[in-house]
C-alpha positions in Angstrom: 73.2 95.3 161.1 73.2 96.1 157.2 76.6 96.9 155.7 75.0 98.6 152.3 77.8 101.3 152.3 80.8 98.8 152.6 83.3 98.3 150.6 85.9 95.4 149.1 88.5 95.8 146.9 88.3 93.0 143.9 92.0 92.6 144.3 95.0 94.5 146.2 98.8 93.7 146.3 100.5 92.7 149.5 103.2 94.6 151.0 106.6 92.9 151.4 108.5 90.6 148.8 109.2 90.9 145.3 111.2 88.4 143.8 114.0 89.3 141.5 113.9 88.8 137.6 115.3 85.2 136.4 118.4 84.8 135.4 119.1 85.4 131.7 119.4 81.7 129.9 119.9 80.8 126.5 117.8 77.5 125.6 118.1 75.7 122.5 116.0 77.3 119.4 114.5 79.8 122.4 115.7 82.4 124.6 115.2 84.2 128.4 115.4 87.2 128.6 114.6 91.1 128.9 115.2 91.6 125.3 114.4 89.3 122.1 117.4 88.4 119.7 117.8 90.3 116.7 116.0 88.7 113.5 117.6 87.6 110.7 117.3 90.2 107.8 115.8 89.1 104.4 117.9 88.7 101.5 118.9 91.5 99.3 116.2 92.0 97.0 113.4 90.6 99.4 110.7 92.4 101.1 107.9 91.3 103.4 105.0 94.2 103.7 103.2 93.2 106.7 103.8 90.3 109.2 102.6 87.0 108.0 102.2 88.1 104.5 104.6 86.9 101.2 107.6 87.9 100.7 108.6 88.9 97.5 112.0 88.6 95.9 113.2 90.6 93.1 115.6 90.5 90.1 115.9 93.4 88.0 118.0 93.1 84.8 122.0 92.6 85.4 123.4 90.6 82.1 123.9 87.5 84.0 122.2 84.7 85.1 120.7 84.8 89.1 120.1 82.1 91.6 117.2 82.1 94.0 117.1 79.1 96.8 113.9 77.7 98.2 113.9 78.0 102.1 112.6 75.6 104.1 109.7 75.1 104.6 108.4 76.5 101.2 106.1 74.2 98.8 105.4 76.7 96.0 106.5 79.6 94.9 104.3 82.9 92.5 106.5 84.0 89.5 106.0 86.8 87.9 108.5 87.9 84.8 108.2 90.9 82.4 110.0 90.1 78.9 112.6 92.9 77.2 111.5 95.9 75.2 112.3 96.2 71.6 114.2 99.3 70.4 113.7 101.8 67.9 116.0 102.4 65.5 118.2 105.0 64.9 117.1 107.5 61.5 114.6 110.3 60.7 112.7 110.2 63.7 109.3 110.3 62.2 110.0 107.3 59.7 110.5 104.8 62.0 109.0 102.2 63.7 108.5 101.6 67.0 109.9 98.6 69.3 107.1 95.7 70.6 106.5 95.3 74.1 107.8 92.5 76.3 105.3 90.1 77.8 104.0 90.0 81.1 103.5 86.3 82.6 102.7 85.5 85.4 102.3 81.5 87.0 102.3 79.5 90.6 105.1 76.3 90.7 105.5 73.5 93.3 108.8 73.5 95.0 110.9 71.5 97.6 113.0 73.2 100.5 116.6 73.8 99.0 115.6 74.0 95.5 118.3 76.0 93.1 116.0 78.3 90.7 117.7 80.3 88.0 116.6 83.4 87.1 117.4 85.2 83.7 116.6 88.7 83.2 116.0 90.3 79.8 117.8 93.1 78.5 115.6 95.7 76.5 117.1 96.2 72.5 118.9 98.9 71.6 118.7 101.3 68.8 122.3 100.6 67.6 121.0 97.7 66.4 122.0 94.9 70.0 120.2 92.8 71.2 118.8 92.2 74.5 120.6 89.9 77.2 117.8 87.4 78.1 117.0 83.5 78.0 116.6 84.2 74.3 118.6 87.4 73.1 117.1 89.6 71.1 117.6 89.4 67.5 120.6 92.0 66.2 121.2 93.9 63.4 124.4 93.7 60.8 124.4 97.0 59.8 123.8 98.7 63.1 120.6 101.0 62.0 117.5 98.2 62.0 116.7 98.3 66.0 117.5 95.3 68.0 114.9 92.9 69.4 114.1 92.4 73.7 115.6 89.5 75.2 113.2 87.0 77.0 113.1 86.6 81.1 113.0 82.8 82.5 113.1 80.8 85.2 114.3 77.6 85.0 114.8 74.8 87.8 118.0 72.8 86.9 117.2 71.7 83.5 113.8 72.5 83.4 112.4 75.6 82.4 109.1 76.9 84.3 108.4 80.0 82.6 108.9 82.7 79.5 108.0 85.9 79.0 108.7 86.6 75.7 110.6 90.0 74.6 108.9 92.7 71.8 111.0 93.2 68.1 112.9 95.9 67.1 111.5 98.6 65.3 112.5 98.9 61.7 114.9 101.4 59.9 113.1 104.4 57.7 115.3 107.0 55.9 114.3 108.5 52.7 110.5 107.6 52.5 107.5 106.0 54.1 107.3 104.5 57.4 109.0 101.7 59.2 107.3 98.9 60.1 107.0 98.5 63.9 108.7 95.3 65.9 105.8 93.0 67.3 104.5 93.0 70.5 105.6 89.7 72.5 103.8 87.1 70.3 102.5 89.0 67.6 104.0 89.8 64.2 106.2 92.7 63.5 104.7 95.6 61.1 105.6 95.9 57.5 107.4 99.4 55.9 104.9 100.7 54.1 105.3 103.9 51.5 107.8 104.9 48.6 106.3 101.7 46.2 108.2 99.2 47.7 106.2 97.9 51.0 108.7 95.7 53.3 106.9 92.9 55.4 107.6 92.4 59.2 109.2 89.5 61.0 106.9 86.8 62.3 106.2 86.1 66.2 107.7 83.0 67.5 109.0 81.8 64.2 112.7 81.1 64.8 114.0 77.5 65.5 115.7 78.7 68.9 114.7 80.9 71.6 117.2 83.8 70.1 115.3 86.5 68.1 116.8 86.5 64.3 119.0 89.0 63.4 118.2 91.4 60.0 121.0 91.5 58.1 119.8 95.2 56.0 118.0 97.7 58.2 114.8 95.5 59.5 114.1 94.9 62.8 115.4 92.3 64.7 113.2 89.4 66.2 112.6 89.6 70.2 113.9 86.2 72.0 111.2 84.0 73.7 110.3 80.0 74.2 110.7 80.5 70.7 112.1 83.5 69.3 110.3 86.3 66.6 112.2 86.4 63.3 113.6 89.9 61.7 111.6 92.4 60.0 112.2 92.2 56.3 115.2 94.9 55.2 115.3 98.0 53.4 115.1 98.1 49.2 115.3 100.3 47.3 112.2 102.1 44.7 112.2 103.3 40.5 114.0 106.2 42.2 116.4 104.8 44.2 115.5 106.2 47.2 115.8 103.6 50.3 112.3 101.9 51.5 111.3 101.4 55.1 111.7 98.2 56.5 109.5 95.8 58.6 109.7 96.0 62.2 111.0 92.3 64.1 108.5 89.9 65.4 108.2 89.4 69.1 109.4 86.3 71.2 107.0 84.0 72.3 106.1 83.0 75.8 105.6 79.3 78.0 105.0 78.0 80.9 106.1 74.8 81.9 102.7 71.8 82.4 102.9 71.4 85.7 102.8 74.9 86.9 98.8 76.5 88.3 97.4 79.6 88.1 99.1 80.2 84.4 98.7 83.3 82.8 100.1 84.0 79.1 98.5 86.9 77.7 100.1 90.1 79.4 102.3 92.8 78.3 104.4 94.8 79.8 103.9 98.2 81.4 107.3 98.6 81.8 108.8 101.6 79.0 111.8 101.1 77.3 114.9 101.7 79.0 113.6 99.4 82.3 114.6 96.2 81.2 113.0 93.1 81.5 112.0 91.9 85.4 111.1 88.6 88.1 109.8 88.9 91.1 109.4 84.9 93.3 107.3 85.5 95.8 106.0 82.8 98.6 104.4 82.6 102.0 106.8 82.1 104.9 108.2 78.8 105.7 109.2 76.9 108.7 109.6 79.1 111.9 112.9 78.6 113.2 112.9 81.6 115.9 110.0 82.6 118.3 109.4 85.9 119.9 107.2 85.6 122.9 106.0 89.3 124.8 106.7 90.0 127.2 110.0 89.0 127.9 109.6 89.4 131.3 106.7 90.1 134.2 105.4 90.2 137.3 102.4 88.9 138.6 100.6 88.0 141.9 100.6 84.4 142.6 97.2 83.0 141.2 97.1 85.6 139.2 97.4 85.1 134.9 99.6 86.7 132.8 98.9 86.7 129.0 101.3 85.9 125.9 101.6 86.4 122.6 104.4 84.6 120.5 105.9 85.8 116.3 107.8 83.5 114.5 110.2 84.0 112.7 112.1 82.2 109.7 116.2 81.5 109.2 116.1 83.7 106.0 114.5 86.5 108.0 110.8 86.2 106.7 108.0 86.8 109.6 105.4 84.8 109.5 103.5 86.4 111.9 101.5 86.3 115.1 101.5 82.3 115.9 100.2 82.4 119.0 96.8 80.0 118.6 99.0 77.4 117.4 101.9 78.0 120.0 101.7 75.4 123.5 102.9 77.2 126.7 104.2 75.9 129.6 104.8 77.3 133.2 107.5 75.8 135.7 107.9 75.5 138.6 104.0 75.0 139.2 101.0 76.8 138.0 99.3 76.0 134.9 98.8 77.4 131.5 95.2 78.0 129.1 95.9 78.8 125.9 98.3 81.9 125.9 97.7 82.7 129.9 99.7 81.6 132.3 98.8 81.5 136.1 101.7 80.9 138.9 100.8 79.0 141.7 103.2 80.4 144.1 105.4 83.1 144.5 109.3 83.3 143.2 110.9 83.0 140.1 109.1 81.2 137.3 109.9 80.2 133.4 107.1 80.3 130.7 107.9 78.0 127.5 106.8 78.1 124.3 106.9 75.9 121.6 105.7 76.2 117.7 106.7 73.3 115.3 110.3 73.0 116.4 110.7 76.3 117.2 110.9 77.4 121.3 111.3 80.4 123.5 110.9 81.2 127.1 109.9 84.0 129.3 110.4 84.6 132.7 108.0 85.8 135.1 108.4 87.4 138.3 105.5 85.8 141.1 104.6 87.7 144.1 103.0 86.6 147.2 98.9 86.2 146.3 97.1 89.7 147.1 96.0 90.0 150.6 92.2 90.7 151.1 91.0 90.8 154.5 87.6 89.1 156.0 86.2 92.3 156.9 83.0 91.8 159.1 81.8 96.0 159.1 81.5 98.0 161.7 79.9 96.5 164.6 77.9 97.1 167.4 77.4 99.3 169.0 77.7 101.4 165.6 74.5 101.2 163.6 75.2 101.0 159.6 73.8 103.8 157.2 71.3 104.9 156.7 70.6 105.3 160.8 72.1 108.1 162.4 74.4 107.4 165.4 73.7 109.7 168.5 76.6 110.5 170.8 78.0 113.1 172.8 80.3 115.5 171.8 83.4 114.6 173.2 82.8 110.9 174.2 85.3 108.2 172.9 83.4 105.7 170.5 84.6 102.0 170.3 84.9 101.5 166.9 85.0 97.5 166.2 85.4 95.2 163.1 86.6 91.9 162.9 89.5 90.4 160.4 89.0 86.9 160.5 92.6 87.0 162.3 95.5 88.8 163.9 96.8 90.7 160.9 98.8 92.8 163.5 97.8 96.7 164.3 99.1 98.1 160.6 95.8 97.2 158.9 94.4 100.8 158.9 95.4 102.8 155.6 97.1 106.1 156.1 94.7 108.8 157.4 92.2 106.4 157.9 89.7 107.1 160.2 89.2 110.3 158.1 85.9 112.6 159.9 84.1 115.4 157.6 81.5 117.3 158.8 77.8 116.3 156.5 74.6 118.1 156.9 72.3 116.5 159.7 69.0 114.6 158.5 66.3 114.8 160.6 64.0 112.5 158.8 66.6 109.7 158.9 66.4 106.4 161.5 68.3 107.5 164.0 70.0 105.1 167.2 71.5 106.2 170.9 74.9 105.0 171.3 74.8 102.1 173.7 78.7 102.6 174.8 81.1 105.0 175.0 84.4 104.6 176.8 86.2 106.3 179.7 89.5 106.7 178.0 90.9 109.7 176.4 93.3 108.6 174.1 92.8 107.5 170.3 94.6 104.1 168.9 94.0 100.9 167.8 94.1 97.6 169.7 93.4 94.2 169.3 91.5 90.9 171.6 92.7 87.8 170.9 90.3 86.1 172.7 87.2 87.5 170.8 89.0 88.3 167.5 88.0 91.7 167.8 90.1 95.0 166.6 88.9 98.2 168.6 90.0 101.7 167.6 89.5 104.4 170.2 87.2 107.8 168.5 87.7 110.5 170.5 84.9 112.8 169.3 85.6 116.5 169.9 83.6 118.6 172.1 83.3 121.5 169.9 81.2 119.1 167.8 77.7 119.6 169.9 75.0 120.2 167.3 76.6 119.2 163.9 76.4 115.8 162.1 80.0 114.0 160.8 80.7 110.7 158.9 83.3 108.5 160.4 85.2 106.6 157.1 87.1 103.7 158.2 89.5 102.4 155.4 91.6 99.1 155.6 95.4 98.5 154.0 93.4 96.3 151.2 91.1 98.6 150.5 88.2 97.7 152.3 85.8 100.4 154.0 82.4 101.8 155.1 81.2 104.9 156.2 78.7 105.8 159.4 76.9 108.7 160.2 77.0 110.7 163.6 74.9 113.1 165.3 76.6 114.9 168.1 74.5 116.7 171.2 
């Protein structure tokens, strides 16, 4: 007997128990539970635009010194710094000179968990003739019309500084005649006044004993601060007609980085305008996970069945580093076994999934039903022939319909509606077989024989049926079936 139109299910779930959820734990550097504890926010200032990628921390310009500490974890950190703006004086607009740009710097530094670094900001000048706040302020002015110089952004580690960006020079002061000189860029020379027969040379780049710009003390521009600061533009004279000659413009500040840092890059300048200030930004790659997120929380599965994990860490200043999983170990207790991020139960009832990156651990619990049930389904047998023959019976007889199990399963092994009966259209050229047996009895249901192993279900056929064709579906509770066809006479 062929069984070409019969059916298994690959797998089907067993009616009856389902274990309730695990109770909520707390476990050292883990958790258990429906719901993942909340992360730790970054820092003020920090931001993190994808998981597993830098964060990046930045100080804009405040007057004051500010502190960054290394988390843990972290081995080297990328610094960027913009340098202050110089200013342009106050006067007849179209006399005067310009203010230099800051410097742009950017360079990669090796760092230890818990270092202090400090970062200072510089301030852009100001027309009134101030100075920029900054690792080197800006060079002033006495008089209050040359334009003060940028002041430098730095950061330093204790007593060692890391890196400079130098600030641009103040533009110089114009007012009867000619035109001011403009301050320098960050490490180039400031401009000289030019016009009215008495030309006044700019300040130099980097020229001043100290980091502080130098201040003019007569209408020039005053020096941008830097690793070594840009001196003043030379101040305003005077011509055969006493008329007031423009002065030079301040020289910028210069910029360093300290030997040891990688990746170095001097030669920027600023995009920033004037009126933004001087900037940082300390960016690094996440350190040491302290916190793992494993999904899902919670589950169900058949026993011998594998459910699949993904884990996140997470670091104690908030950072994510990202999907960990490859390099997380997971565990399953009270038995089963675990490859790679899938789990498998062995039996059913409450189980606990661990896992652990570096330090860091969560667990998951995980609901375990009993394994699916899938019967040994033998067909339909004798004396029903399998498709493609054609089963010949009288309308009205009972058919014996047999299968085997494998074993008692009790008499709720039929699916709802099942055996289901449509009417098909009769083939004539198909094989076609006389029912051997029919039965005496009357009355449709199911039994079962012990001694044989045999289920039997009782077809009554209707009379009414004389001279059509039906198939005869038999489904099982796992899913199981086949189909027959019938001829009726």
């Amino acid at each position: 007997m062929f069984f070409n139109n019969l059916t298994r299910p690959h797998k089907a779930p067993r009616m009856g128990l389902t274990v309730a959820a695990a109770t909520v734990l707390v476990a050292a550097g883990g958790w258990v539970g429906l719901a993942p504890p909340a992360q730790a926010a970054l820092p003020a200032g920090c931001a993190q635009a994808a998981p597993g990628s830098a964060v990046t921390c930045t100080f804009g310009y405040t007057g004051a010194a500010q502190t960054f500490t290394v988390p843990a974890g972290v081995t080297s950190v990328t610094v960027t710094a913009w340098g202050g703006h110089g200013a342009t004086a106050l006067g007849v607009t179209e006399r005067l000179g310009t203010g230099g740009r800051g410097a742009l710097v950017n360079g990669v530094f090796a760092v230890a968990s818990g270092d202090v670094l400090t970062a200072t900001v510089g301030g852009d000048g100001t027309s009134s003739g101030g100075g920029g706040f900054g690792a080197g302020s800006g060079g002033g002015t006495a008089n209050a019309r040359g334009a003060g110089g940028g002041g430098a952004s730095s950061l330093s580690q204790a007593s060692t500084v890391l890196l400079v960006a130098g600030a641009g020079g103040g533009g110089g002061y114009g007012y009867d005649c000619g035109t001011a000189g403009n301050g320098g860029d960050a490490g180039q020379d400031g401009t000289g006044g030019t016009g009215c027969g008495n030309d006044r040379p700019g300040g130099l780049a980097g020229a001043s004993s100290t980091s502080n710009g130098t201040s003019s003390d007569h209408n020039g521009g005053g020096g941008g601060g830097g690793h070594l600061g840009g001196t003043s533009g030379t101040s305003t004279g005077q011509n055969e007609n006493w008329q007031l000659t423009p002065s030079g413009g301040g020289g910028g500040g210069t910029s360093y980085a300290s030997p040891s840092g990688t990746a170095v890059s001097l030669s920027g300048l600023s995009e920033r305008a004037l009126g933004s200030n001087g900037l940082i930004t300390i960016s690094y790659l996440p350190g040491t996970v302290t916190q793992l997120v494993v999904s899902p929380a919670a589950g169900t599965v058949a026993a011998g069945q594998g459910q699949a994990y993904t884990a996140n860490g997470y670091t104690a200043e908030g950072a994510d580093a990202g999907n960990v999983t490859s390099a997380t170990t997971f565990t399953i207790i009270p038995d089963g076994s675990c490859s790679g991020a899938t789990c498998t139960p062995a039996s059913a009832g409450p189980h606990t999934v661990t896992a652990t990156y570096g330090s860091a651990t969560a667990t998951a619990s995980l609901d375990v039903t009993p394994p699916p049930l899938v019967y040994d389904f033998s067909g339909l047998l004798s004396p029903i022939d399998a498709q493609p023959t054609v089963n010949k019976a009288k309308a009205g007889s009972s058919v014996p319909v047999k299968f085997s199990l494998g074993a008692n399963y009790g008499l709720d092994v039929l699916a709802e509606g099942s055996p289901s009966v449509r009417t098909v259209a009769c083939d004539s050229g198909a094989p076609a077989d006389e029912l051997e047996q029919t039965l005496s009895t009357n009355k449709s249901g199911l039994t079962y024989d012990a001694a044989s192993g045999i289920y039997t279900y009782v077809w009554k056929t209707d009379k009414k049926w004389g001279g059509t064709c039906r198939s005869l579906t038999v489904t099982l509770t796992d899913g199981s079936s086949q189909t027959v066809g019938f001829s009726f006479k």
